[in-house]
C-alpha positions in Angstrom: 129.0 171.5 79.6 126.6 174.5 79.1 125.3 173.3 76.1 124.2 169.6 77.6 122.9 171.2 80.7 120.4 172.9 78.6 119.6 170.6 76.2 118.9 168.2 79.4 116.7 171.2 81.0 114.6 171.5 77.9 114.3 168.1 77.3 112.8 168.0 80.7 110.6 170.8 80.7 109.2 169.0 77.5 108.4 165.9 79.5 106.4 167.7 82.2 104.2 170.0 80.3 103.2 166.6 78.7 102.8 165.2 81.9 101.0 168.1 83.1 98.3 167.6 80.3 97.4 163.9 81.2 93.7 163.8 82.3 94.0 161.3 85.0 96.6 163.2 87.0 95.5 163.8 90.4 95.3 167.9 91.7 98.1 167.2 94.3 100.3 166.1 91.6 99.3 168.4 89.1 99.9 171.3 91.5 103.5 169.4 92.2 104.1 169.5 88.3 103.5 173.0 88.0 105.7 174.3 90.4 108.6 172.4 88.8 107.6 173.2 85.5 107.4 176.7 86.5 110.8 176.4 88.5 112.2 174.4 85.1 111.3 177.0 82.7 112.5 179.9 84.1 116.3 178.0 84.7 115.8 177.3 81.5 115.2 180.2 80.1 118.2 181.8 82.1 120.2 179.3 80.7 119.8 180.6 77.3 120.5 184.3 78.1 123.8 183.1 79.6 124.4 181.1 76.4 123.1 184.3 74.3 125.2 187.0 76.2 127.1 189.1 73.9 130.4 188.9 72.1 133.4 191.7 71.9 134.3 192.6 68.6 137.6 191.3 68.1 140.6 193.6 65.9 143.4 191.5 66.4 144.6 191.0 69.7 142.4 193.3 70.7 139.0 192.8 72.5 136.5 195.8 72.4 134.0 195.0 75.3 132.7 198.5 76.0 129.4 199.0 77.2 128.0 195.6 76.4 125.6 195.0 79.8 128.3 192.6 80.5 127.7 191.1 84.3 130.7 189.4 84.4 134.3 188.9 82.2 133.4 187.4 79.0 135.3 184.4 77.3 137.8 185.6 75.2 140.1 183.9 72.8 144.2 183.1 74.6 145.8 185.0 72.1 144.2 188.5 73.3 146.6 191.3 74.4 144.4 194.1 75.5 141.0 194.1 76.3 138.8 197.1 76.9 135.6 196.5 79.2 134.3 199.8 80.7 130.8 200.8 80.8 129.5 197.5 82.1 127.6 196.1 85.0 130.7 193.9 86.4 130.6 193.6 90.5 133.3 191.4 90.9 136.4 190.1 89.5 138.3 187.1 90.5 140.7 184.5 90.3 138.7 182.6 87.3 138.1 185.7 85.3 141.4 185.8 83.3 141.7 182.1 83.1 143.8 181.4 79.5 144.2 185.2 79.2 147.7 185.2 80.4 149.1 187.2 77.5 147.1 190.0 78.3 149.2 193.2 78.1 146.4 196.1 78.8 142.8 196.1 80.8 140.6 198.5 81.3 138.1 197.8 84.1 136.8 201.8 84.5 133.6 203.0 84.7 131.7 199.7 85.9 127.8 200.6 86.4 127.9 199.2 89.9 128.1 200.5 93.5 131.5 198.9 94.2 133.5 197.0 92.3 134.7 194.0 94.2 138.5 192.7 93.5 139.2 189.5 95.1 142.4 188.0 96.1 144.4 186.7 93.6 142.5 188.2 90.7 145.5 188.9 88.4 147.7 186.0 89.9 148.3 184.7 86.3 148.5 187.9 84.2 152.6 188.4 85.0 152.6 190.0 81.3 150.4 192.6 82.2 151.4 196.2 82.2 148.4 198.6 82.1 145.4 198.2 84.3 142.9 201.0 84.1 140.4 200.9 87.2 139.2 204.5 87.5 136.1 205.7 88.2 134.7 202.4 90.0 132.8 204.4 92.8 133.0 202.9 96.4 136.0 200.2 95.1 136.8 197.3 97.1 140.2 196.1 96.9 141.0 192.6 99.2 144.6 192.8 100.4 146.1 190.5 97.5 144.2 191.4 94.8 147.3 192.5 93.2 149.4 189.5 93.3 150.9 188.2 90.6 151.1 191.5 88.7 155.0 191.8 88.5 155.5 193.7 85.5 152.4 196.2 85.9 153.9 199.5 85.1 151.1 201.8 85.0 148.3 201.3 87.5 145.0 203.6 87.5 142.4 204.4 90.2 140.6 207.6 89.9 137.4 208.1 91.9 137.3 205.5 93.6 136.8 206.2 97.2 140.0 204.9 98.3 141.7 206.3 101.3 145.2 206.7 102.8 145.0 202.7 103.1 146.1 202.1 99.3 149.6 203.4 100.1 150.0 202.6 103.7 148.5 198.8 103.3 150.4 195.8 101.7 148.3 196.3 98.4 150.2 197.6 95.8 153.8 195.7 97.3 153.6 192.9 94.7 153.7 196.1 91.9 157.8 195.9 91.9 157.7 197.5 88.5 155.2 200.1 88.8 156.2 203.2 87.1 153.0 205.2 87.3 149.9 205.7 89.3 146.6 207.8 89.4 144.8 208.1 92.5 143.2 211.1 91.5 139.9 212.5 92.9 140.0 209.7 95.7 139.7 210.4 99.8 143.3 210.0 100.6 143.6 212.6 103.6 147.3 211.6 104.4 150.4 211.2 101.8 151.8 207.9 103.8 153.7 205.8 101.6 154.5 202.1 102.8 158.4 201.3 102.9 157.8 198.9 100.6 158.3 202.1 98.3 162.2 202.4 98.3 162.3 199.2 96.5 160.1 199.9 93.4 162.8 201.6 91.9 161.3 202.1 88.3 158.4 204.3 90.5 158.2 207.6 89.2 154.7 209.0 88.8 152.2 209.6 91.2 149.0 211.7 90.7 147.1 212.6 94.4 145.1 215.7 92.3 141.9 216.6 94.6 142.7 214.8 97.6 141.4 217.0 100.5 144.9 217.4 103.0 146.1 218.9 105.6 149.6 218.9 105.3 152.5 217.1 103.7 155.4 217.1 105.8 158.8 215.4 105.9 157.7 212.2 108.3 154.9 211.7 106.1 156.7 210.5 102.6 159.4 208.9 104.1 158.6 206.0 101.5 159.6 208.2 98.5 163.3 208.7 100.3 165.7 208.6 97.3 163.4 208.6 94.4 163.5 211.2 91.7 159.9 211.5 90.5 159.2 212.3 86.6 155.9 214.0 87.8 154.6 214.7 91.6 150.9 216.5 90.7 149.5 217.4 94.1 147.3 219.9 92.4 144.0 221.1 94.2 144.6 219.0 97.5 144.0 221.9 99.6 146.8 221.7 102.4 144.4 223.8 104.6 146.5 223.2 107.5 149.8 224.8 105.9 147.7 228.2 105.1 147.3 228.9 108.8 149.4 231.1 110.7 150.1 228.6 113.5 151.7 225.9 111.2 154.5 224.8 112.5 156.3 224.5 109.7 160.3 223.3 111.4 158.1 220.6 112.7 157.3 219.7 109.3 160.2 219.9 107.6 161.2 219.1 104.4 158.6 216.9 103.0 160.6 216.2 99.8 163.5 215.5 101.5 166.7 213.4 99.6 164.0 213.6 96.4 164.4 214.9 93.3 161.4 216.1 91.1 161.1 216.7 87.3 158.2 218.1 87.6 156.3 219.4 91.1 152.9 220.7 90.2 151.3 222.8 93.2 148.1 224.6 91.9 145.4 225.4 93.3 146.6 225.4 96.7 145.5 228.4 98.3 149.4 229.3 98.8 149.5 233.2 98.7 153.1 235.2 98.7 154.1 234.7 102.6 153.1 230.7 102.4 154.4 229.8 98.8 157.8 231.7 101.0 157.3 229.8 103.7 156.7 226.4 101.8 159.3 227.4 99.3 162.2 227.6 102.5 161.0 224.6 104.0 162.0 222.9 100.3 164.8 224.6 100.1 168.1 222.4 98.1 165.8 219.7 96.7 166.5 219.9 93.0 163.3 220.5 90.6 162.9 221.3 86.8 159.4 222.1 86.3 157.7 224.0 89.3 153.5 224.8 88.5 151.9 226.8 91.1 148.8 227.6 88.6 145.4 229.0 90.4 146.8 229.7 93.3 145.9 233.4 95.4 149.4 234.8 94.6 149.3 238.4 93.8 147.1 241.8 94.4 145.3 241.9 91.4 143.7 245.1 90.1 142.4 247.7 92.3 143.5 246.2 95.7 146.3 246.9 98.4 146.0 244.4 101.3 147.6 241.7 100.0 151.0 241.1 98.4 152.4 240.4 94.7 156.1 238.1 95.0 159.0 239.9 95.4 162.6 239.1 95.3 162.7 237.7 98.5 159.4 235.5 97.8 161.6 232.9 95.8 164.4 233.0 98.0 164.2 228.8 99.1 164.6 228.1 95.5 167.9 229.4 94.6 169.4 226.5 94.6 166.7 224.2 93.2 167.9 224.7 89.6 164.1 225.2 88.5 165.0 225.4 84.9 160.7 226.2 83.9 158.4 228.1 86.4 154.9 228.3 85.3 152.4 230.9 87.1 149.7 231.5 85.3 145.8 232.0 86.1 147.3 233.9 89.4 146.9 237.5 90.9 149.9 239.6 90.3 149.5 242.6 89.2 153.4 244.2 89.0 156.2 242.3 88.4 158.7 244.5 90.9 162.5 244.7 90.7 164.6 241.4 90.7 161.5 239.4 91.7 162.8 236.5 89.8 166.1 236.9 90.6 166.6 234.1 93.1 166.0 231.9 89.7 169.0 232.0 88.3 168.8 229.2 85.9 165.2 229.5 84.9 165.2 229.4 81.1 161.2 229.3 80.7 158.8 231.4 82.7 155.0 231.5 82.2 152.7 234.4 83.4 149.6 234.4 81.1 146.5 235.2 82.4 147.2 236.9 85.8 146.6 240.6 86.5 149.7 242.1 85.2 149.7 245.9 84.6 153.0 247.0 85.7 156.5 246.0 85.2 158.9 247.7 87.2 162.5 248.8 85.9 164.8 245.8 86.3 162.0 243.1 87.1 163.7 240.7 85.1 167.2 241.3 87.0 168.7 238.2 87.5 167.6 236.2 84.4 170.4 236.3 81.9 169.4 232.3 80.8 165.8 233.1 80.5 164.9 232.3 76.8 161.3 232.0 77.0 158.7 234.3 78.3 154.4 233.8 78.5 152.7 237.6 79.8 149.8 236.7 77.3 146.3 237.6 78.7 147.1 240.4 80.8 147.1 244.1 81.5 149.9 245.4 80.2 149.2 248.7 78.5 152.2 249.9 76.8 156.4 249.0 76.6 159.0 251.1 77.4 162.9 250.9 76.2 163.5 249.0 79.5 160.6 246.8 80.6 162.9 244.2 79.1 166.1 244.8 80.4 168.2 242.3 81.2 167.1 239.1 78.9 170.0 239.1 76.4 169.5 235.2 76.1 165.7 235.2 75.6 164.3 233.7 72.5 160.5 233.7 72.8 158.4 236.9 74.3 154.4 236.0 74.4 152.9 239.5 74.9 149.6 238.7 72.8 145.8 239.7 74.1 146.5 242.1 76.6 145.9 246.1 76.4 148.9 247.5 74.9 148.5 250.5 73.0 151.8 252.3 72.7 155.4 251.2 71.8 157.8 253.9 73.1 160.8 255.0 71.9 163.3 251.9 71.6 160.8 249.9 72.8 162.0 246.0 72.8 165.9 247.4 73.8 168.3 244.5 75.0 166.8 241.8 72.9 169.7 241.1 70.6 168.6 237.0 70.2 164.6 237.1 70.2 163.4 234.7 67.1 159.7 235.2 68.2 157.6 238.0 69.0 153.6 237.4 69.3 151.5 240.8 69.8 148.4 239.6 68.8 144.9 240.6 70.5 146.5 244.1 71.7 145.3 247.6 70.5 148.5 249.0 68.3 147.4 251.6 66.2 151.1 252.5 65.1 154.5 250.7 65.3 156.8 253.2 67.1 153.9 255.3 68.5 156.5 257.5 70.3 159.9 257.1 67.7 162.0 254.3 66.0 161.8 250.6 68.1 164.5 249.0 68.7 165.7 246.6 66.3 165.6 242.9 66.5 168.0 241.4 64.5 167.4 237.7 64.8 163.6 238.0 65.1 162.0 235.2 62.6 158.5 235.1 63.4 156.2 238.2 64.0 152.4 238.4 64.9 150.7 241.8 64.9 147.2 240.0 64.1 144.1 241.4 65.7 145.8 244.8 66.1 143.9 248.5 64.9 147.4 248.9 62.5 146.6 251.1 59.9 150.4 250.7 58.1 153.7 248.6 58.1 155.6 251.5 57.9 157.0 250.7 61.2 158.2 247.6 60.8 161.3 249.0 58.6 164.5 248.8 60.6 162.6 246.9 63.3 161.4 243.9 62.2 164.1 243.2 58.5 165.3 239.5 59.6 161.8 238.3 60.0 160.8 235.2 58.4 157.4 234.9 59.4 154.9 238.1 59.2 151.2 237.8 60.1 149.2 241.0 60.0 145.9 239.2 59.9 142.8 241.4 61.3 143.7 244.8 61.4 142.9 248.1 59.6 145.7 248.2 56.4 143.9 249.8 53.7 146.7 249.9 51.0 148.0 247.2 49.2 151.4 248.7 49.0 152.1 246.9 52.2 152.8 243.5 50.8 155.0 245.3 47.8 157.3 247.0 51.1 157.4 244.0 53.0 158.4 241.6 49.6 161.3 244.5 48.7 162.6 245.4 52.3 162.3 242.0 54.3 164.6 240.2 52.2 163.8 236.6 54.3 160.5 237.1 54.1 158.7 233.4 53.5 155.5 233.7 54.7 152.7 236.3 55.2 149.5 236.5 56.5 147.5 239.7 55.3 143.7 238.1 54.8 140.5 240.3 56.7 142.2 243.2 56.1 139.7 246.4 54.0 142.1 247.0 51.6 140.3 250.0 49.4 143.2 251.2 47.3 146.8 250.2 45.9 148.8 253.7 46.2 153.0 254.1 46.0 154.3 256.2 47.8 158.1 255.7 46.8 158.8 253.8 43.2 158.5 250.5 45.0 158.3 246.8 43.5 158.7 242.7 44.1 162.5 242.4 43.7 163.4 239.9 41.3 165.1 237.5 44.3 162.8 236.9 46.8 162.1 233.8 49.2 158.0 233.8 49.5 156.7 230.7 49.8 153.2 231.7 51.2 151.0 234.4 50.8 147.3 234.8 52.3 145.3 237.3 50.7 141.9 236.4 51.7 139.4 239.1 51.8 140.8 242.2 51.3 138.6 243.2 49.0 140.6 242.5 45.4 137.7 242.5 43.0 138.1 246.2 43.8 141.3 246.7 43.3 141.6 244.0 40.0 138.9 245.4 38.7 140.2 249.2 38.1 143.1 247.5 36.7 145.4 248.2 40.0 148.2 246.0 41.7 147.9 243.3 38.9 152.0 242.9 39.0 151.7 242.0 42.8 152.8 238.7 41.8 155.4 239.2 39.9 158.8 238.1 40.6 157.3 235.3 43.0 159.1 232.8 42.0 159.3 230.3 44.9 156.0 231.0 45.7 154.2 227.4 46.8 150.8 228.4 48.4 148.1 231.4 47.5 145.1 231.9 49.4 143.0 234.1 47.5 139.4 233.4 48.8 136.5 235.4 49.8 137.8 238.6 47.6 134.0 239.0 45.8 136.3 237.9 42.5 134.3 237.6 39.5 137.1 237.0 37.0 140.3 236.3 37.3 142.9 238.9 35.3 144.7 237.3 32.3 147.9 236.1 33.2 147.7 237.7 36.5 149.5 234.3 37.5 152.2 234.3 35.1 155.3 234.6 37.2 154.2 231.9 39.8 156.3 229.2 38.4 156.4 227.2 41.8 152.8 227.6 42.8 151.1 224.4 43.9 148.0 225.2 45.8 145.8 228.0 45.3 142.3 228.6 47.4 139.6 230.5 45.3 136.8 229.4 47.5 134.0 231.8 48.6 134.4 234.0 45.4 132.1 234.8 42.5 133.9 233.6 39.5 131.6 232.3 36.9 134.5 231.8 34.1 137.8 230.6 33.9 140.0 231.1 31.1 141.7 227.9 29.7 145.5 228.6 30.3 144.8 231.0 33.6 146.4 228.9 36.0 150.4 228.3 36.1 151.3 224.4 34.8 153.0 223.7 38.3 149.3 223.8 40.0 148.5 221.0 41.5 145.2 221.6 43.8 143.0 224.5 43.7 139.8 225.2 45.9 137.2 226.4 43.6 134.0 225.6 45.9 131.6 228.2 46.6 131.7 229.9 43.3 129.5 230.1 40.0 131.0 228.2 37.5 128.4 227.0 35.8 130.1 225.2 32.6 133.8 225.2 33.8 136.1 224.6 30.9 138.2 221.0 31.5 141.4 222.4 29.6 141.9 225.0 33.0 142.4 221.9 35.1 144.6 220.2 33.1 147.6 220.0 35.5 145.5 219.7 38.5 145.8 216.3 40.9 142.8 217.7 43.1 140.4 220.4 42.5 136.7 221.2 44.7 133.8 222.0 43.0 131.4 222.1 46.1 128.4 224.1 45.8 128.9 225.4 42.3 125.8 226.6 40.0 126.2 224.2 37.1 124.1 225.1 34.1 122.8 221.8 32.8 123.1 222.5 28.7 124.6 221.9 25.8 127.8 223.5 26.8 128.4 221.4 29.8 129.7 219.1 27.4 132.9 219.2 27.5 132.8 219.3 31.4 130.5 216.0 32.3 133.3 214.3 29.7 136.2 215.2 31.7 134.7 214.9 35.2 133.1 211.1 34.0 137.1 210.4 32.4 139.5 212.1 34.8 142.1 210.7 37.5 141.4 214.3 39.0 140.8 213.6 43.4 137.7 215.0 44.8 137.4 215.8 47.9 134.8 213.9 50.1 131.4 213.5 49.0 132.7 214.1 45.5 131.0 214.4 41.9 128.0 212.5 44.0 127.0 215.8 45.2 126.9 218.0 41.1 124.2 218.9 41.0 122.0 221.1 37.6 121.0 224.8 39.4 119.9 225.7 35.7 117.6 225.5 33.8 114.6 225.2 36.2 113.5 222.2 35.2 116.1 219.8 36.0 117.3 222.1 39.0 118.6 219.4 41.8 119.3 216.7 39.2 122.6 215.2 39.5 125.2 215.9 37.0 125.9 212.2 37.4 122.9 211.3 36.1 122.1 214.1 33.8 122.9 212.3 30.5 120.0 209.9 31.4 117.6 212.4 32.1 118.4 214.1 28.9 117.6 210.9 26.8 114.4 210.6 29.0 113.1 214.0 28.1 114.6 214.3 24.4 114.6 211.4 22.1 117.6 213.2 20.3 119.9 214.9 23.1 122.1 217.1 22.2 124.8 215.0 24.5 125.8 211.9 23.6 125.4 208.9 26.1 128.1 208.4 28.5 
């Protein structure tokens, strides 16, 4: 139809400008002529933008419209799925839009370039397969009452920034969505939480996302829509609730806004809520069963250096108690001690996060209460130092997450009454010494240990402490003697992995007639810089791998290395991958590496004629930014590298280049054969 329009049109336009031309037209008519011609042309030419306008790259069943200048819903073929159209100029949508689209599955209408999108009724009336619509951030939306129609298996539905008010849940508009599951009404102007009744029968319902919705209040008469529903995720994070901070709410008048609900997970952040209201909000809840509670950014607690206001105490979670809150997270708060049996109103809690509040003090017993906590988050605080009973009563815990905060001293049987922990993290702190004041207390089931970022100056510690641990990473602190890894190899008999790089390892010293027991279980070991030119070099620690049998991964770069020991990797039977970037090797002996080695990271180096036979059980090897000395004794090199099935990581043998000698310094080594015939009509290479 378009294409005979415009062929008519121009056919037209054809016959007037002829017209126009004939020398006895009068000036009435030729002024006539004009303005059609003029009137012509321009449909005409509009016409053929239409015809012209751009098409969406097509992957399947998928249509990729994205920023496109598209003005309205392009023609699409009937067996598309999920089309993606955000980033365009579209002002309105309607019942023709979709037409023999009605497989579509997923449509993404966001971010339209226009001051209000416009959603007429009946838009979607034949799209019954659809189940995702995104619509978010369509500034000043407009949404007629049965836009929605038709859409009876949509299951997630999403309208972020769009100006929409209290209407979208109180109106008729979303009751054809009988399967809706999830929706987003972030960032919008909805002042009042007023579902429709309509609610209690969309029984697959159980996401809603009202984040940074300016309320007053939500109260009990207010969500009488959500009666009976058990919500996966109720966010009402950063919607203010100004009126429930005052101290002339009535909160019995408000009740219990999430009354006969369930919630998996209630998030509550920014709020303003300090101790006395999160109390007050947290009676007025009381019984209503909740997993996950997530009061993040919110005013609780004194922080440092002030008195007139409150950190929680034991009566602060008192509404709660029979919530079975099963994971509490309150982090990016203000509290500064955690006081006697403050959690103790939790008695189910099993996960409790803390991080990055004001935390310097722990009263005795301030985890009273908690005998099924099994994870614990104080990372990012204040704490200073641990006593023998800061952690009293968590015999159940598994996980304690003390890392980047101040402390400096362990005392004497620090860590008591942690019989089950797996997992300690005390990175970021300032331990100098482990048992500053005497012997800690042991841990016998811990399997994972980080002391990185730490001033420790020896492992000594560790003994009797730390002797199930599986997982060791000393990364970052001040260990000057090698002997380390020789204790931790013969006393940690579980010992798989360690982390011991950035360490200024100067010497390798025994104190006590120490060495790598001939059964041991390390699988990884991570040496980098720490200095072992030095130590190789005066002929010390070069047994420190012996005995590693199971050994899989060595990570030996940026150690100044400029050789590498003769059969310093004898005993490494099982290694696979080894990482010698960043060194200064310029030589590598032909049977140096172990027959099991499968990739090795050479880059950074000097190898200027590598011999081939060292990488003879290699599957993948990296040369990058190596100093290849274009000569005769390349040779043997440019033949392998030109022959082998050897991967190269990404851009490859593109990027050989000669360094030496001057004159053909930047010349590929792919095309250094050539040159050579170029420059010398007998080469000392042969062709290849």
């Amino acid at each position: 139809m378009k294409t005979s329009a415009s062929s008519y049109l121009r056919g037209e336009i054809s016959n007037i400008f002829t017209s126009c031309k004939h020398i006895f037209m009068s000036a009435h008519h030729f002024r006539g002529m004009m303005k059609k011609c003029i009137l012509l042309a321009v449909f005409g030419v509009y016409l053929q933008v239409v015809k012209c306008t751009p098409r969406c790259p097509l992957y399947g069943s998928i249509a990729v419209c994205t920023n496109l200048s598209l003005y309205q819903v392009p023609a699409l073929p009937p067996y598309i799925t999920h089309v993606y159209m955000r980033d365009n100029y579209i002002s309105e949508i309607n019942e023709t839009s979709f037409s023999g689209l009605e497989g579509l599955k997923e449509l993404d209408l966001s971010w339209q370039r226009v001051n209000g999108l416009t959603i007429r009724n009946n838009t979607f009336q034949r799209l019954a397969n659809l189940a995702v619509l995104y619509l978010g951030h369509n500034r000043g939306l407009q949404i007629e009452p049965d836009a929605f129609v038709g859409l009876s298996n949509l299951r997630t539905l999403s309208l972020y920034v769009c100006d929409l008010t209290g209407s979208i849940l109180q109106g008729d508009y979303l009751r054809p969505l009988v399967s809706l599951k999830t929706l987003d009404l972030y960032g919008n102007q909805v002042k009042r939480i007023q579902p429709a009744p309509f609610f209690v029968n969309m029984t697959d319902f159980q996401e809603i996302n009202i984040t940074l919705n300016q309320m007053e209040s939500i109260c009990e008469e207010d969500l009488l829509g959500f009666r009976g529903k058990h919500f996966r995720l109720l966010n009402l994070n950063s919607v203010y609730l100004y009126g429930m901070t005052q101290n002339d709410f009535d909160w019995k008048r408000c009740g219990n806004p999430f009354r006969n609900m369930s919630i998996e997970t209630l998030d509550l952040s920014s709020n303003g809520f300090n101790v006395d209201k999160a109390k007050l909000f947290f009676n007025a809840i009381q019984g209503m069963k909740i997993h996950h509670i997530i009061l993040k950014h919110s005013t609780m607690g004194k922080s440092f250096g002030f008195s007139n206001v409150k950190d929680p105490n034991k009566k602060t979670f008192n509404g709660l108690k029979n919530s079975g809150i099963k994971i509490l997270d309150f982090s990016k708060c203000f509290i500064f001690a955690l006081q006697y049996a403050v959690f103790s109103s939790l008695r189910e809690v099993e996960d409790i996060t803390l991080a990055q509040n004001k935390i310097n003090q722990i009263d005795r017993g301030a985890f009273w209460g908690l005998e099924n906590l099994q994870r614990l988050n104080l990372s990012h605080n204040l704490i200073g130092e641990i006593y023998s009973y800061t952690f009293d009563n968590l015999p159940n815990i598994l996980e304690l997450d003390l890392s980047y905060n101040h402390i400096g001293a362990l005392g004497y049987q620090a860590f008591t009454g942690l019989p089950n922990l797996q997992i300690l993290d005390l990175t970021g702190n300032s331990i100098r010494q482990l048992g500053t004041y005497g012997y800690l207390a042991p841990l016998p089931n811990l399997q994972l240990l980080h002391l990185a970022d730490n001033k420790i100056t020896s492992l000594e510690g560790l003994l009797g402490f730390a002797n199930s641990t599986i997982i060791l990473n000393v990364q970052n602190n001040r260990l000057t003697n090698l002997e380390d890894v020789y204790i931790v190899l013969a006393k940690f008999m579980r010992i798989e992995r360690i982390w011991y790089g950035n360490n200024n390892i100067k010497w390798c010293i025994f104190s006590n007639n120490i060495s790598v027991p001939a059964v041991n279980s390390l699988k990884l070991l991570e040496l980098r810089n720490i200095a072992l030119q030095i130590l190789w070099g005066h002929g010390e620690c070069l047994d420190v791998f012996e005995n590693l049998i199971k050994l899989f991964s060595l990570d030996l770069s940026f150690n100044s290395l400029r050789a590498l020991p003769n059969g310093i990797f004898k005993g490494l039977v099982s290694l696979e991958e080894m990482d010698l970037s960043f060194n200064s090797l310029t030589y590598l002996q032909p049977d140096i590496f172990p027959v099991s080695l499968k990739t090795v990271d050479l880059s950074y180096n000097f190898l200027s004629s590598p011999d081939p036979a060292a990488f003879r059980s290699l599957s993948w090897i990296n040369l990058y930014r190596n100093r290849f000395h274009c000569d005769g004794g390349l040779k043997d090199f440019l033949t392998w590298m030109n022959r082998t099935n050897v991967t190269f990581p990404d851009p490859g043998v593109a990027e050989f280049s000669c360094e030496f000698p001057l004159d053909l310094h930047g010349v590929s080594l792919l095309n250094y054969s050539k040159v050579i015939m170029e420059k010398y009509p007998k080469p000392s290479l042969t062709k290849m």
